[in-house]
C-alpha positions as CSV (number, residue, x, y, z in Angstrom):
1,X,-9.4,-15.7,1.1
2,X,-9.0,-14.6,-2.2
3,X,-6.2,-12.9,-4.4
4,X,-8.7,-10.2,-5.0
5,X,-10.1,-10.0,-1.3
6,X,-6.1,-9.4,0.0
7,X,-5.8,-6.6,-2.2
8,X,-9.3,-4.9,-1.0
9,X,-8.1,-5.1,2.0
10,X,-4.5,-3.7,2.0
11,X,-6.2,-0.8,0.2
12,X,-8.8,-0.8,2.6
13,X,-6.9,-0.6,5.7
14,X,-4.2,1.4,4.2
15,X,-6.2,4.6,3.5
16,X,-7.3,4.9,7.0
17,X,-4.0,4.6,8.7
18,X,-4.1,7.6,6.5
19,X,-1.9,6.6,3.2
20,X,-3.4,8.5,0.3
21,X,-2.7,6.1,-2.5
22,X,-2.2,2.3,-2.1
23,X,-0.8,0.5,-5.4
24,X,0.0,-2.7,-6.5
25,X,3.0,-4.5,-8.9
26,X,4.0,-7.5,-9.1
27,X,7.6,-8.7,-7.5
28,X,9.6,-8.9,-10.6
29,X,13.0,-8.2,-12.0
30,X,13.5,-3.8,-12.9
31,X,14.9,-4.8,-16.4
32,X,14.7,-1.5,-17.9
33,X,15.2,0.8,-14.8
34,X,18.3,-1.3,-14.1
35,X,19.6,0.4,-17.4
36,X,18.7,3.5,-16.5
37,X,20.4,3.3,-12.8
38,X,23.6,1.7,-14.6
39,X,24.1,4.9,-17.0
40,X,23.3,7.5,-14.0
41,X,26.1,5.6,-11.8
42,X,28.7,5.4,-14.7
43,X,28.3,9.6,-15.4
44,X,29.0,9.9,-11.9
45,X,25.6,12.2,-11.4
46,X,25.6,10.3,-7.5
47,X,28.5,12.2,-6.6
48,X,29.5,11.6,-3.2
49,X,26.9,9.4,-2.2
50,X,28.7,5.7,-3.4
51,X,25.8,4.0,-1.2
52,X,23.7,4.3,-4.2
53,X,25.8,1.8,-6.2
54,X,26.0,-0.7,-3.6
55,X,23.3,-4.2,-3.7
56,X,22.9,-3.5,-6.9
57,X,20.8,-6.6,-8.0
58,X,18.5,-6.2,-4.7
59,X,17.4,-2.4,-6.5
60,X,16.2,-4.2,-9.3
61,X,15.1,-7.1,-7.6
62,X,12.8,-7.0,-5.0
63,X,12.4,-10.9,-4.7
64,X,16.2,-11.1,-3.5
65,X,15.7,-8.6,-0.5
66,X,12.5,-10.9,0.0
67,X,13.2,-14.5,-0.7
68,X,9.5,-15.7,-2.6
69,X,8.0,-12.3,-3.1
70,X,5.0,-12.1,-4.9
71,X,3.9,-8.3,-5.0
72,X,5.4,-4.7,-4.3
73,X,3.1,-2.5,-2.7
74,X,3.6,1.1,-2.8
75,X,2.0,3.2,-0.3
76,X,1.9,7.2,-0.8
77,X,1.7,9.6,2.3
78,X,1.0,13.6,1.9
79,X,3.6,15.7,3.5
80,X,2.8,19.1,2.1
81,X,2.5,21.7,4.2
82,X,0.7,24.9,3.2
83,X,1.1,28.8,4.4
84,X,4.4,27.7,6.5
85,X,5.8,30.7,8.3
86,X,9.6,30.8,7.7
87,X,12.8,33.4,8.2
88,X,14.6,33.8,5.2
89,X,15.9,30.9,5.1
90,X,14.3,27.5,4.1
91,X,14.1,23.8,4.9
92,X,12.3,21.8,2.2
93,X,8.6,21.1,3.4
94,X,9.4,17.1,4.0
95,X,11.8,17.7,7.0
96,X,9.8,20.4,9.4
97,X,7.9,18.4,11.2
98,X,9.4,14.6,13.2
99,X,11.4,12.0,11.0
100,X,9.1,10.2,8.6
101,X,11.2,7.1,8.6
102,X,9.6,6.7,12.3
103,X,6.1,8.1,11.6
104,X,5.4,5.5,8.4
105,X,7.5,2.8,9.4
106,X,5.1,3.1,12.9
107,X,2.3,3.1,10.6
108,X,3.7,0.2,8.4
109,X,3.7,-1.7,11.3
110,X,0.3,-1.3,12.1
111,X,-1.2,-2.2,8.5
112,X,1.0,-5.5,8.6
113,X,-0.3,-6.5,12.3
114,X,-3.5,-5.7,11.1
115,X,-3.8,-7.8,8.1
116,X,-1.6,-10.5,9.4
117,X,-4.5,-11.1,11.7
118,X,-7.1,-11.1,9.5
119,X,-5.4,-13.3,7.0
120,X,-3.2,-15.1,8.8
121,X,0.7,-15.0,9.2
122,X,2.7,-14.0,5.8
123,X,5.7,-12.8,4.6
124,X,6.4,-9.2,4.8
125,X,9.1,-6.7,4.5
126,X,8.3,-2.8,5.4
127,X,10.5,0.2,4.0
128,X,10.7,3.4,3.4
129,X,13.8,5.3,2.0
130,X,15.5,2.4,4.1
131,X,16.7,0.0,1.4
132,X,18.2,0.0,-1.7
133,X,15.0,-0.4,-3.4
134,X,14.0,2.2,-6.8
135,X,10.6,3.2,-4.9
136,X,9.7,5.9,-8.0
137,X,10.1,3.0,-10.3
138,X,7.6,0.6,-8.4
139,X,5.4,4.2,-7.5
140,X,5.0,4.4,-11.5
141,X,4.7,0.5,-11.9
142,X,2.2,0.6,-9.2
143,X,-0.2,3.0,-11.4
144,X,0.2,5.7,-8.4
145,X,1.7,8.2,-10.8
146,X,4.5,9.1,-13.3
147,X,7.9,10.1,-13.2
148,X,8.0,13.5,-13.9
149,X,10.6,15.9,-16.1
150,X,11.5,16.6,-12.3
151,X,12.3,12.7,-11.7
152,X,9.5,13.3,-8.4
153,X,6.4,10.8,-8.5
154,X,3.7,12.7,-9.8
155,X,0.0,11.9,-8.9
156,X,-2.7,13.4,-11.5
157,X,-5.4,14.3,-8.3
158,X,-2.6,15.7,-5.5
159,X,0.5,16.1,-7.1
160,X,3.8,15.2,-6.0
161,X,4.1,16.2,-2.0
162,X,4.5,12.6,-0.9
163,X,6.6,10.3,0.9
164,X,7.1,6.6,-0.8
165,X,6.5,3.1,1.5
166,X,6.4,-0.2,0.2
167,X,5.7,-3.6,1.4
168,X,7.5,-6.6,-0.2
169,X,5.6,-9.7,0.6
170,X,4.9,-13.5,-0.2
171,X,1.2,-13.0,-1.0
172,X,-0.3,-12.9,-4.6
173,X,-1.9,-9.8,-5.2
174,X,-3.9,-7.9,-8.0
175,X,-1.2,-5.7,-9.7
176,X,-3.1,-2.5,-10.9
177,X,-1.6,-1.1,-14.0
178,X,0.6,1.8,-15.1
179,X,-0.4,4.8,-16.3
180,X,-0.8,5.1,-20.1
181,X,0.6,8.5,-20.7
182,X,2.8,10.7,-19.4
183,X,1.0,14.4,-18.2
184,X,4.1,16.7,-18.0
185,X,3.3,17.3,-21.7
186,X,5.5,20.2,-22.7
187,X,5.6,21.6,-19.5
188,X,9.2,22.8,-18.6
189,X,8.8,24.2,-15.5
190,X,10.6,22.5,-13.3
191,X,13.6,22.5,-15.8
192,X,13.5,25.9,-16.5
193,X,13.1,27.0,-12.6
194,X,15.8,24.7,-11.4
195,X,18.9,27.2,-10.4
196,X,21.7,24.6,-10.5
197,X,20.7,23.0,-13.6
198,X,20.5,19.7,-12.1
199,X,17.4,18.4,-13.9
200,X,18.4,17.4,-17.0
201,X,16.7,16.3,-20.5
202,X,15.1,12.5,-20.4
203,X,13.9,12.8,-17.1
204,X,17.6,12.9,-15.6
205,X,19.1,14.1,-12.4
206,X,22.4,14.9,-11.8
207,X,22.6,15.0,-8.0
208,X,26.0,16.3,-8.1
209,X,24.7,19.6,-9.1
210,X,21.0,19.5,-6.9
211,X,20.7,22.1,-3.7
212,X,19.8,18.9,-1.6
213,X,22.2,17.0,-2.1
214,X,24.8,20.0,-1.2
215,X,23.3,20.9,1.6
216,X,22.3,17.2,3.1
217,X,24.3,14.5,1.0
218,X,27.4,16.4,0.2
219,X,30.1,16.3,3.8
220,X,33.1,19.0,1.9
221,X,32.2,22.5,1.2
222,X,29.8,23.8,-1.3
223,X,31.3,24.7,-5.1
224,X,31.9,28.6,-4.4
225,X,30.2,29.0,-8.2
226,X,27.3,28.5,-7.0
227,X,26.7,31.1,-4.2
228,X,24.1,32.6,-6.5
229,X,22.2,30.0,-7.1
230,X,21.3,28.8,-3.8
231,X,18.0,30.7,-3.2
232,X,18.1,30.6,0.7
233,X,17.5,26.8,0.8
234,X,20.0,25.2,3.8
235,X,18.2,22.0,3.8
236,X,16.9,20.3,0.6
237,X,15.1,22.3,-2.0
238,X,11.5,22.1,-2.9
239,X,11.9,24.8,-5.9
240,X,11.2,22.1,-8.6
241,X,8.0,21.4,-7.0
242,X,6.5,24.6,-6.4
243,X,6.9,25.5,-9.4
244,X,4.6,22.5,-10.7
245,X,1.4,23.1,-12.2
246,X,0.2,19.9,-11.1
247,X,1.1,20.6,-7.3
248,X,-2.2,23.5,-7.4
249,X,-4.1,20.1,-6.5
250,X,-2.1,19.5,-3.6
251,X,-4.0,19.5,0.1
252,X,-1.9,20.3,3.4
253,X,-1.0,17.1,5.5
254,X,-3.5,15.9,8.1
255,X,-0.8,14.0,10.3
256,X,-0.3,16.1,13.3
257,X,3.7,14.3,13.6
258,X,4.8,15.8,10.1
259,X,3.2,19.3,10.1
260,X,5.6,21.7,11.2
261,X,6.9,22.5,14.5
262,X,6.1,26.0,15.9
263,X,9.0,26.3,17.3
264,X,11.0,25.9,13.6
265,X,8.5,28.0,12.1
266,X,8.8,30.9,14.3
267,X,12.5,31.1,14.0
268,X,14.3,34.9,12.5
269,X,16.8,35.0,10.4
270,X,19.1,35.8,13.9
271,X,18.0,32.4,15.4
272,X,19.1,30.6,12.7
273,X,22.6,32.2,12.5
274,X,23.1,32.2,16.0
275,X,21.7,28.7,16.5
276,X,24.3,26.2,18.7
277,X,24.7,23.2,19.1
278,X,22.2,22.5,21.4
279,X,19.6,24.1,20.1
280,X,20.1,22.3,17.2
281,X,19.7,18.6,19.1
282,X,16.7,19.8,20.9
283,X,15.1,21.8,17.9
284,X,15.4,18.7,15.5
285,X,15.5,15.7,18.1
286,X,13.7,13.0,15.9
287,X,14.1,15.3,12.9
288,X,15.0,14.3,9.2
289,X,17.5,17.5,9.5
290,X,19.6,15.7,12.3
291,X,21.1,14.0,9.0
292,X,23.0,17.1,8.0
293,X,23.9,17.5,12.2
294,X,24.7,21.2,13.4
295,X,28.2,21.5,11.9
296,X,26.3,20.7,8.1
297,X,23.4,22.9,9.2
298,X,26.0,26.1,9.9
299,X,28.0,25.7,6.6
300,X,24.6,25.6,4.8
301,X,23.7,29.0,6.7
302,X,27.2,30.8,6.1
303,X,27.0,29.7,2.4
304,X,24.0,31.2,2.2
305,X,25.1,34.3,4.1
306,X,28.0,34.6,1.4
307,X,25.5,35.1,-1.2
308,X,23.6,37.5,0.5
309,X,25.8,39.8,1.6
């Protein structure tokens, strides 16, 4: 089999486990994101989460997590979820339905199995938000999209509701190419409808000052300055998102495991400020909110009630 007959069938076999994009890069060395990720450390914008300068030549280098890498291949799954029924409070759309590190890495699975018995045995590493790999940098490398003013992945046809995979693996693949402009234009929505001025100019993030991080990343209390800001959000914060025009293109998710829960979506504003520990475990058993666990989850609702009382 051929270079070009591998990458037809990735693609191929990717879209109907159900990935909506499938792109290609090859496995080299992130010379110029490296610089970026370098001056984003050094201003401290990753406050408390000092994981993100550790392995620090296996983020720019995918062929050091993978010894003889040839390609990166990014894989896109829709998470958006459309006329969701919530209290007053909020969770950010990714984390109401079960953990996506389970539901994709399942699927990742199955793709690699699959082609590994078509083509033969290979190479192949699976991850999603799992490594210390900068998965928006191969995203844009891999032609799926650009980095937008936000910092999210942006896709011209759906927008920017996705989760990122990727494969690292030994075969050689086509690469597809970058996009050759940029289509946040003038736009400053996102900037402008950001509470906590977090997104910055140059397509820069300071997490230090982002709702999710506070309310997943962040362990100490939440700055008291910014009890006004917080716009009901107790888990992660999908306000820069909404706000983007290119997110009118997005569809609702069509995997059954990451839509949301009914039982999440029919909870009052009572439920949640009454919720125990308990319910918590059972409510979000296999849940990307069990990161925060319930004593995280309670601050995040008594900050909030601060600010609306």
């Amino acid at each position: 089999m051929t270079p070009q007959h591998h990458t037809q069938l990735i693609k191929k076999k990717s879209q109907k486990l159900g990935f909506t994009y499938c792109g290609i890069a090859e496995a080299t060395e992130l010379t110029e994101d490296a610089r970026k990720l370098e001056k984003w450390l050094n201003a401290h914008h990753h406050g408390t989460m000092y994981y993100m300068s550790n392995h620090f030549e296996k983020r720019i280098d995918p062929r050091i997590l993978v010894p003889g890498a040839k390609s990166v291949v990014t894989l896109l799954f829709n998470y958006h979820q459309k006329n969701v029924s919530q209290s007053d409070y909020r969770i950010a759309q990714y984390a109401l339905g079960h953990d996506y590190h389970f539901v994709l890495k399942n699927k990742l699975s199955q793709l690699i199995h699959e082609l590994q018995e078509e083509i033969g045995a290979f190479t192949a590493r699976i991850f999603t938000d799992s490594a210390p790999i900068l998965e928006k940098a191969w995203a844009q490398r891999s032609g799926t999209g650009w980095i937008g003013k936000n910092t999210m992945l942006i896709n011209k046809q759906s927008g920017s509701f996705f989760f990122l995979a990727e494969i690292i693996c030994d075969l050689p693949l086509i690469p597809d190419h970058p996009l050759a402009k940029d289509y946040c234009g003038t736009c400053t929505a996102c900037i402008d409808a950001c509470p906590t001025n977090a997104i910055q100019e140059n397509k820069y993030l300071a997490a230090n000052q982002c709702i999710s991080y506070y309310t997943i990343e962040h362990k100490g209390d939440i700055p008291i300055d910014a009890k006004d800001k917080y716009q009901n959000w107790i888990f992660g914060c999908d306000i820069c998102q909404e706000v983007c025009p290119w997110n009118r293109f997005a569809q609702a998710t069509t995997e059954p495991l990451l839509q949301s829960k009914n039982e999440i979506s029919a909870m009052n504003n009572t439920d949640w400020e009454e919720i125990t520990d308990e319910i918590f475990k059972r409510l979000f058993k296999e849940s990307p909110v069990l990161r925060t666990k319930w004593k995280g989850l309670k601050r995040n609702i008594e900050f909030i009630k601060v600010k609306k009382q």
